[in-house]
N, C-alpha and C positions, 0 to 999 in steps of 0.2 A: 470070237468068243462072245458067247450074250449073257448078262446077269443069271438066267434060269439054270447058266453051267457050272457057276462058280461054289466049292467047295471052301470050308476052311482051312483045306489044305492046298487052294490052289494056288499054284508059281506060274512063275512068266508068264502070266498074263498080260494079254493084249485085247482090249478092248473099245468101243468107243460109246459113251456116255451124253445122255443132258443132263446137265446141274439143275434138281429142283429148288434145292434151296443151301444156303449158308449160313452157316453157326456164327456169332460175332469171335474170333479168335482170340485164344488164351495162353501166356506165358505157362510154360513147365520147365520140369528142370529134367536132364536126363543125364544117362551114365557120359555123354558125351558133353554136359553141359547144359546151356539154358536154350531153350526154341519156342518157337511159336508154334498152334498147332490149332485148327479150327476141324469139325466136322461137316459135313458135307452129304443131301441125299439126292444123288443120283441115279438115273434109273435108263432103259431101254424099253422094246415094246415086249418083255419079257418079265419086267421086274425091276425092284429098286433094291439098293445097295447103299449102304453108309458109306463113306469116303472120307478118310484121313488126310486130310492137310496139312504139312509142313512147310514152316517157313516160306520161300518165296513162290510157293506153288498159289498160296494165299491170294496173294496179292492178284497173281494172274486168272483165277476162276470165279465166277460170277453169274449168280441164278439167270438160266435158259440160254446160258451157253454150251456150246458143244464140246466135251475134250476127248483127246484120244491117250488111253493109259499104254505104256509099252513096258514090258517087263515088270509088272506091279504081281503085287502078290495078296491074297487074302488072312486073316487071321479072324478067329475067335474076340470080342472084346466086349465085356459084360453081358455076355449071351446073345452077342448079335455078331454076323460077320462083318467088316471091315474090307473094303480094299486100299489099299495104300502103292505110291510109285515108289516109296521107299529109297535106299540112300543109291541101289541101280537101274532106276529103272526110269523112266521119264514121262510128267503129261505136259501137254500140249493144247492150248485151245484151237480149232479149226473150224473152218468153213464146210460147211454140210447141209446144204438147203434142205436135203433130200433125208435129212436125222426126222425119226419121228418127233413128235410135237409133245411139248408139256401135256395138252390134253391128251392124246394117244395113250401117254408113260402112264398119268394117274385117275385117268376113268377106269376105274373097281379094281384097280392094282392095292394089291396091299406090300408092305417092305420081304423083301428075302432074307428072314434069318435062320439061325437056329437056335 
């Protein structure tokens, strides 16, 4: 799947990502309790996409690295879409020489929302 396909309605997604940049992360509180939770803009040679961070996903992600999201899903979030790996779904950093490049993703890309 590439950024250019993602819906705010889309599920099970599976895609793979460069982190362009990271948000310093921020304590909230939720129906589950209290989490950590940073923002995230990542993108492909398609397009950029926010990215929801949760707790230990935080720690693992890190500007112009590669991840791969499995089962993540999109959502609407202050008029922008969102994807998130959410409480089933899982990312991953990996090794991908062959991932387009930071310049590739944001030479005359603008973000994918709605």
């Amino acid at each position: 799947m590439k950024v250019s396909e993602l819906t705010s309605a889309s599920r099970r997604v599976d895609i793979k990502l460069r982190v362009l940049s990271v948000e310093t992360p921020r304590d909230v509180r939720t129906a589950r309790g209290s989490a950590r939770v940073a923002t995230a803009l990542a993108g492909d040679e398609t397009g950029t996409i926010k990215l929801s961070l949760w707790n230990d996903d935080i720690d693992q992600v890190f500007e112009d690295a590669v991840i791969q999201i499995t089962n993540g899903y999109v959502k609407t979030f202050q008029g922008e879409k969102q994807l998130s790996s959410g409480i089933y779904g899982e990312l991953a950093v990996v090794d991908d020489p062959m991932f387009p490049s930071r310049e590739a993703i944001t030479s005359g890309e603008t973000p994918v929302g709605e």
